[in-house]
C-alpha positions in Angstrom: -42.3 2.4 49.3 -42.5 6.0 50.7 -40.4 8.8 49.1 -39.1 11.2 51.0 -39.0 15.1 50.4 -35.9 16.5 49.3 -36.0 18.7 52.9 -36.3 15.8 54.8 -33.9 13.4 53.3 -31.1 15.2 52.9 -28.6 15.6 55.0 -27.0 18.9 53.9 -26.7 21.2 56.8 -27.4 25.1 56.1 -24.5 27.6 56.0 -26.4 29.9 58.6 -23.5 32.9 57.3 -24.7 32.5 53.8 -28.2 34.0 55.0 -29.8 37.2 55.1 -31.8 38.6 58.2 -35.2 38.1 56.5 -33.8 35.0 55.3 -32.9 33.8 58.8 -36.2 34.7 59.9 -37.8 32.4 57.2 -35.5 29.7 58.3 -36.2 29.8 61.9 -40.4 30.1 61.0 -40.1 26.7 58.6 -38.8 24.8 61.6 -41.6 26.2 63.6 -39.0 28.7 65.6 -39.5 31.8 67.0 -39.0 34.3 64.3 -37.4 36.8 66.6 -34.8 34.1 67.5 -33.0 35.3 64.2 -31.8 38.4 65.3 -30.5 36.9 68.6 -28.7 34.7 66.5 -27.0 37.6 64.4 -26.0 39.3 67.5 -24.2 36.1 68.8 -22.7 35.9 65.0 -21.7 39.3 63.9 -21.3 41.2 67.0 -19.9 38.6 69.5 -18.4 36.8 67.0 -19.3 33.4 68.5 -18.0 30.2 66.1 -20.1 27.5 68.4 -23.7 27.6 69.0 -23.4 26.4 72.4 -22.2 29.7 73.3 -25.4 31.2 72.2 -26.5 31.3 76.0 -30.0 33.2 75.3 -31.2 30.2 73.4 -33.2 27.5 74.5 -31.0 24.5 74.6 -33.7 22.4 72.5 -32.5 25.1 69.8 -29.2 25.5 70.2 -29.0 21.5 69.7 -31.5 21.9 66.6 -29.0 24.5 65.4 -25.7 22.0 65.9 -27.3 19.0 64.0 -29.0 21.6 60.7 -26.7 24.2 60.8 -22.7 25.2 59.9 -21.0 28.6 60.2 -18.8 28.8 57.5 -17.1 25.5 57.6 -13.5 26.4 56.6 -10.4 24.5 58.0 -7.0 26.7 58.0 -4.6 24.6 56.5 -1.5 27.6 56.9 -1.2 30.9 58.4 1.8 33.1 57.9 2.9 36.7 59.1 5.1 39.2 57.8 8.0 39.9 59.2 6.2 43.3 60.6 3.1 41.7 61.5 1.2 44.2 59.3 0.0 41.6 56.6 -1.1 38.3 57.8 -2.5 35.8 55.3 -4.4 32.4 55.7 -5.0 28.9 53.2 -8.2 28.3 53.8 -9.5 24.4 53.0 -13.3 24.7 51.7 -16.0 21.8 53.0 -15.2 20.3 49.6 -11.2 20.3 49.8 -11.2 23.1 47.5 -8.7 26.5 48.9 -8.4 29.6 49.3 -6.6 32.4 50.5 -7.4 35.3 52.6 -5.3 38.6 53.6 -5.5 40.7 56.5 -3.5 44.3 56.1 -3.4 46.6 59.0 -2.1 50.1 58.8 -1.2 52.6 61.7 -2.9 55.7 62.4 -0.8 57.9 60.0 -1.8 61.5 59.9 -5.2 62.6 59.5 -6.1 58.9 58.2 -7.4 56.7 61.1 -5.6 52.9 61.5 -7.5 50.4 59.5 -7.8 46.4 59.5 -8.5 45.5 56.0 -9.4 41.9 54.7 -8.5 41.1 51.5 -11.3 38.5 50.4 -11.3 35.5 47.6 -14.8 34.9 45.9 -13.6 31.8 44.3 -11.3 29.1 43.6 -9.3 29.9 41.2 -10.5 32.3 38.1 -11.9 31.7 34.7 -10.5 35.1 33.8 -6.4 34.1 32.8 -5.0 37.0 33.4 -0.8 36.4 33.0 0.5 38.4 35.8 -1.5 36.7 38.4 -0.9 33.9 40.0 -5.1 32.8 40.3 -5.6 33.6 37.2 -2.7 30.8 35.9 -4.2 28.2 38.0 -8.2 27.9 36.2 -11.4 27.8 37.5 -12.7 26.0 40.2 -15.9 27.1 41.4 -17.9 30.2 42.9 -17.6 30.9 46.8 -20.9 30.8 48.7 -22.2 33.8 50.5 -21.5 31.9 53.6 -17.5 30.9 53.0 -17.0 35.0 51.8 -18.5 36.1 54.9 -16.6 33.6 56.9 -13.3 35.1 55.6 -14.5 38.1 57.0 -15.3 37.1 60.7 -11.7 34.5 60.8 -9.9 38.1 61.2 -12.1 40.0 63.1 -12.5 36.9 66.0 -8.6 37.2 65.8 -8.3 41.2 66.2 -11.0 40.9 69.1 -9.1 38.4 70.7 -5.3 40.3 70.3 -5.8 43.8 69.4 -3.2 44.8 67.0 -0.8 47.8 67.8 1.8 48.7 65.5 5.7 47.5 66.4 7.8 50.9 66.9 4.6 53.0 67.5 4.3 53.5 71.2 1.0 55.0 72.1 -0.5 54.4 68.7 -4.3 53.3 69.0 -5.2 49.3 68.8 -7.4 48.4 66.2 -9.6 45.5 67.5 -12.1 45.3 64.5 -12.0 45.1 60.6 -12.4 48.4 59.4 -12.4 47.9 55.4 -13.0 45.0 52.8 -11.9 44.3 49.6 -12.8 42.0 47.3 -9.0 41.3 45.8 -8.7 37.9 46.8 -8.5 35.1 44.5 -11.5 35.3 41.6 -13.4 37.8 40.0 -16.4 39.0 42.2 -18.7 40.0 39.5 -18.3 36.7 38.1 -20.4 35.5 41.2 -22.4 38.1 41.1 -25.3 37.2 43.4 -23.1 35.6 46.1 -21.1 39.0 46.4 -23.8 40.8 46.2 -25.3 38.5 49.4 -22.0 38.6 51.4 -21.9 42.2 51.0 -25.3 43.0 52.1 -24.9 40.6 55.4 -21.8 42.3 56.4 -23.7 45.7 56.0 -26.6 44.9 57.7 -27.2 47.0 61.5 -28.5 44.0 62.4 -24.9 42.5 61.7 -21.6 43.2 60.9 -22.7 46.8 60.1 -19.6 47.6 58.2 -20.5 51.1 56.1 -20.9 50.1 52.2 -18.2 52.6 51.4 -15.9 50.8 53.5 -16.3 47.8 50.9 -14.4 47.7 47.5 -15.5 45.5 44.6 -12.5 44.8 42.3 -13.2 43.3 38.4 -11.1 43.0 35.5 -14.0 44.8 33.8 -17.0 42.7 32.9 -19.4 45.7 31.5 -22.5 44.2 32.0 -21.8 43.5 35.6 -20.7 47.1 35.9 -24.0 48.3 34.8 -26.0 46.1 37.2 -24.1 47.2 40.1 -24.6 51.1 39.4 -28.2 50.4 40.0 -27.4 48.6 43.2 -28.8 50.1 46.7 -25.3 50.0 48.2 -22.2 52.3 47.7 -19.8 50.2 47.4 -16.4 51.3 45.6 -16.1 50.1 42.6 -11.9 49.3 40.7 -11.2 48.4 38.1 -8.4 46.1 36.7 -6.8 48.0 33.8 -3.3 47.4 33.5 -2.9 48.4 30.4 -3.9 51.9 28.1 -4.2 49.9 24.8 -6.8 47.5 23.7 -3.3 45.5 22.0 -1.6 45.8 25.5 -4.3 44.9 27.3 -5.0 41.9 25.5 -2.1 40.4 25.4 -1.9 40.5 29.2 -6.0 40.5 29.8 -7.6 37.9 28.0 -11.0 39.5 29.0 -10.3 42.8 26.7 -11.2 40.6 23.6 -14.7 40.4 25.1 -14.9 43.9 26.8 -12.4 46.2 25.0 -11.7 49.3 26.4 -14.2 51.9 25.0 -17.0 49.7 26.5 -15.6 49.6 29.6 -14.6 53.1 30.3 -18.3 53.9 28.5 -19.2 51.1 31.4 -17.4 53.3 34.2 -19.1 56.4 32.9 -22.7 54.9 32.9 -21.7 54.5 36.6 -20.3 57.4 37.4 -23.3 59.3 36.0 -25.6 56.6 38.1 -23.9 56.5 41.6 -22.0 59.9 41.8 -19.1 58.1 42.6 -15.0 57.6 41.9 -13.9 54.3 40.1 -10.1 53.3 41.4 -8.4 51.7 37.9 -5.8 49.4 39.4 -2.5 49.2 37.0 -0.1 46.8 37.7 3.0 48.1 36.4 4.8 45.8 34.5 8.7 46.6 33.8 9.3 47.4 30.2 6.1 45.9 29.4 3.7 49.0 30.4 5.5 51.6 32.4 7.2 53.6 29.9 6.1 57.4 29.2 4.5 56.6 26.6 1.9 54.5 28.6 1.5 57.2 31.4 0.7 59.6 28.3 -2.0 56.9 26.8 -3.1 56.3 30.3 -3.7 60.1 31.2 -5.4 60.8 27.8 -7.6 57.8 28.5 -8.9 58.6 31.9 -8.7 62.5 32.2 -12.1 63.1 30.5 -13.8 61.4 33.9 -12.1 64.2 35.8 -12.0 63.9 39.5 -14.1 60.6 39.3 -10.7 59.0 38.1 -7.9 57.9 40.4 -5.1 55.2 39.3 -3.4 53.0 41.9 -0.4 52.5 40.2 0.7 48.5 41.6 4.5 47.4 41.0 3.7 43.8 40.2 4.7 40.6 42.9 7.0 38.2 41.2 4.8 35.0 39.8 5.4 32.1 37.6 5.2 34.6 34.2 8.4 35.9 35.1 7.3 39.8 35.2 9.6 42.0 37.1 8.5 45.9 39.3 9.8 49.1 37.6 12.6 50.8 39.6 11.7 53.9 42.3 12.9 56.3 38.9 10.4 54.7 36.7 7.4 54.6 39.3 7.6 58.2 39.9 8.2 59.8 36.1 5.2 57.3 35.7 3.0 58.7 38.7 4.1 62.4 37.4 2.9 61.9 33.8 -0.3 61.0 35.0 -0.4 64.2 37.4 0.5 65.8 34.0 -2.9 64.8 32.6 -5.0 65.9 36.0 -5.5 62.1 36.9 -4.9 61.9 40.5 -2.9 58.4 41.7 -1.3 56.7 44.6 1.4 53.8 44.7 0.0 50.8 46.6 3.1 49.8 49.5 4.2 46.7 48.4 2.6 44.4 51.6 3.6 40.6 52.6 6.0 39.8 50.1 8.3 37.6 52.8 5.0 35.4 52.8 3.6 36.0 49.0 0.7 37.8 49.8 -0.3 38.2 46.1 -3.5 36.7 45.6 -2.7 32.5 44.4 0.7 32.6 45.5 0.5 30.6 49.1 -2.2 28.1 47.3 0.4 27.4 44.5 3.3 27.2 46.9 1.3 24.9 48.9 0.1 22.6 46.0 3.8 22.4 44.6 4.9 21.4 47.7 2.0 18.5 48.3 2.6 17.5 44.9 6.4 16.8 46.0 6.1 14.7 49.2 
């Protein structure tokens, strides 16, 4: 009896959006394809946006049908799809090839000013989240698995096929400019990117690549709840991404009763983590702070927070985040509290913003459709 090679016996198609150019290339040249084919391919992909190889009209049909029976792109089945009652936050349940989901944001914002109108995708990099974190809603479901390359991209091109297809303009805005094309990422979804390192770090690249998606690496935002080493590695990266940071907290006691993580990677080592990256890539770290009512929005807090963060100056900014309700029961500070909050750290020379409170009509929280979802299968 003859045993086959793993290549040839097993069925497992290849996720062609979990692949580099090069990788593409190498792909294409094992199958004794053209190499140059690749690129054709990533112009049907990224910049038509095809979903269907048959559309791929410059191939030969001998590879387009070679494509169908090896190859996927992205498989991911959307299992709900809800917009807000503006239309300016849209999110999807995504249903992995396994069964495992996920959830996906899109977040548009109008021209306002001197800042242009953006498309933003809020992106998941796994199923559920090792990391426990109490005021999220993915973090009090577990851990699943990592996301492929492939199913982050995919998130990715679901929104920009839809934005091609129906150009958004904002309601009550006449004249205001479309936007037809995803203009920022951000890895906010359900997970913690740095946790799956190399997959990010794959999906990121692809959707930067001319060849590609050629969305700018500044337009891309990695958020983690602060695992140091991981912080290091990506200083050192050859891509400016923006990097936040998940602090939620000025006190390594606060922060660990909240942050499970800060037993690992207290604060000193990560703020001496954001400074080793400051000093490498030149550039400013974003510390996300959910703000908790009565639990860390007093003065006091603002104080410990300005103290904490004004010795990295301008490379400092603090989106201060009123928290979505969840399962924990945590409720948002008042207007009053936001702003003698926002002030104190203005105080310290820490510049900060106020995130707009998007898609709460359809719990656009990162976990909250999954959950809602799950408690209502488990029901019926």
């Amino acid at each position: 009896m003859t045993t086959l090679p793993i290549s040839v016996s097993t069925n497992k198609k290849t996720d062609l959006l979990a692949l580099s150019l090069p990788q593409l290339q190498q792909w294409l040249v094992e199958r004794g394809e053209a190499a140059f084919r690749a690129k054709q391919i990533y112009q049907w992909l990224y910049k038509q946006l095809v979903s269907d190889f048959a559309a791929m009209s410059n191939l030969p049909q001998a590879l387009r049908q070679r494509l169908t029976n090896e190859a996927t792109l992205g498989p991911l089945i959307v299992r709900s799809e809800q917009h807000s009652k503006d239309d300016r936050t849209r999110k999807i349940l995504l249903e992995l090839a396994d069964g495992k989901l996920i959830e996906s944001v899109l977040m548009l914002y109008p021209a306002l000013g001197e800042s242009s109108a953006r498309a933003t995708v809020c992106v998941s990099s796994q199923a559920g989240c090792a990391y426990g974190c109490t005021f999220c809603a993915t973090g009090q479901m577990g851990f699943d698995r990592h996301l492929s390359a492939g199913e982050i991209v995919a998130q990715v091109l679901y929104f920009a096929r839809e934005l091609r297809a129906a150009p958004w303009t904002a309601a009550g805005l006449p004249g205001s400019n479309a936007i037809d094309h995803i203009t920022n990422i951000v890895l906010m979804g359900m997970g913690e990117p740095l946790h799956n390192y190399d997959n990010v770090l794959q999906a990121l690249r692809i959707l930067n690549s001319p060849d590609g998606f050629n969305l700018g690496a500044r337009h891309m935002t990695v958020s983690t709840v602060g695992l140091v080493p991981a912080i290091r590695k990506l200083s050192q990266e050859h891509l400016q991404v923006n990097l936040a940071i998940s602090l939620h907290a000025p006190t390594d006691e606060l922060r660990g009763q909240t942050m499970p993580v800060n037993r690992k990677y207290p604060i000193a080592e990560l703020i001496a983590a954001c400074q080793d990256y400051i000093a490498a890539t030149g550039r400013q770290v974003t510390f996300e702070y959910v703000l908790l009512s009565g639990v860390n929005d007093t003065p006091s807090h603002a104080h410990l927070l300005g103290e904490l963060l004004a010795p990295l100056k301008q490379f400092a900014h603090v989106n201060c985040i009123p928290v979505n309700a969840t399962s924990a029961g945590y409720r948002p500070p008042g207007p009053d509290a936001i702003r003698t909050f926002r002030a104190i750290l203005q105080e310290h020379n820490v510049s900060n913003s106020v995130r707009a409170e998007r898609g709460d009509d359809i719990a656009a929280a990162c976990g909250q459709l999954r959950t809602r979802f799950e408690n209502r299968q488990s029901q019926s």
